[in-house]
C-alpha positions, 0 to 999 in steps of 0.5 A: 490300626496298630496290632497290640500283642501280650508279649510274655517272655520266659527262659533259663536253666533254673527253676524258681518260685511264682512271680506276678507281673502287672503292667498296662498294655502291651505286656512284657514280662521277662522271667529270667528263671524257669518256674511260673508267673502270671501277667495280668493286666489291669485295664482288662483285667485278663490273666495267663498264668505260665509255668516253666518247667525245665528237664534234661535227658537221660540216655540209660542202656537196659539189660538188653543193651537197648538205650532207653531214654528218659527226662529228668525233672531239673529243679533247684537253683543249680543244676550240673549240666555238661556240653552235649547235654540236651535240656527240654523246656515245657510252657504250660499255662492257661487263661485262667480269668473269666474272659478271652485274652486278646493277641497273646505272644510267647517269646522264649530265647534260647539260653546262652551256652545253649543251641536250639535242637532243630524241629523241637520245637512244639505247641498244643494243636488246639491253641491255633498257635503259630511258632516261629523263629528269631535269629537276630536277637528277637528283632524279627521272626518267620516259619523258616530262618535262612541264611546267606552264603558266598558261594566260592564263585561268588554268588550268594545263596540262601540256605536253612540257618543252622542251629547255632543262629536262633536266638528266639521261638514266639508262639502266637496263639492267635486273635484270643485265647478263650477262658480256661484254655490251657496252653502247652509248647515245648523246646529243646536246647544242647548245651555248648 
């Protein structure tokens, strides 16, 4: 029997005002911008609302001359960021129907301009979710992405990809998230 998942994609550098999103199953709702949603779906009546938030470090030096590091909220439809920015994205959401929502999937891509921070990548330990990467595009996804390399002698070798490969996180949370469990991840991005 064919695995049915809520796919529910989120991303951006913006933040933007609640957008609803109904469809039959599988669901797929793709929010261009940071801010929240809420996928439903009918035949089930199961809801998840999600809010994306989206905040950029702040590396300031005290009077000691010691670096304190701090996040600024990003909100608004423009936002000045410069390369080597780091922006941190933070998922939070919660099944907020009477029932558990079967086989939910987040998948978030990496914004283009943006490269993932490798190990950045965070899910709340009570969902029982599983992060995994994509680096073709969303196409596929695992724990650990490699690449192949030729070797001067020829020979191919696979090697971790580097942070300019992901394209895509997904967290799995599993078989069912249960009513009322919130959910939170985060991710981290460098802008190019």
């Amino acid at each position: 029997m064919k695995r049915l998942h809520k796919i529910l994609g989120l991303g951006a550098l913006t933040v933007a005002l609640a957008v609803p999103f109904v469809s039959n199953t599988p669901v797929w709702a793709q929010l261009e911008l940071a801010g929240e949603a809420i996928a439903e779906n009918l035949q089930r009546e199961e809801q998840i609302k999600l809010v994306l938030s989206a905040e950029k470090k702040v590396i300031e030096i005290d009077k000691k001359g010691q670096s304190k590091i701090t996040w600024q909220q990003i909100s608004g439809k423009r936002v000045k960021v410069i390369p080597n920015d780091v922006i941190r994205y933070t998922l939070n959401g919660e099944n907020v129907s009477d029932r558990a929502v079967k086989n939910l999937v987040v998948n978030q891509p990496i914004p283009q301009q943006t490269k993932y921070v490798l190990g950045s990548a965070t899910v709340a330990q009570n969902t029982g979710a599983e992060t995994t990467y994509s680096i073709d595009s969303g196409n596929s996804f695992v724990k650990n992405p490699v690449i192949k390399v030729t070797l001067a002698d020829g020979t191919v070798e696979e090697r971790p990809a580097p942070a300019e490969a992901y394209t895509h996180i997904r967290w799995n949370f599993g078989d069912a998230v249960n009513s009322g469990v919130a959910l939170n991840a985060t991710y981290e991005v460098e802008v190019r």
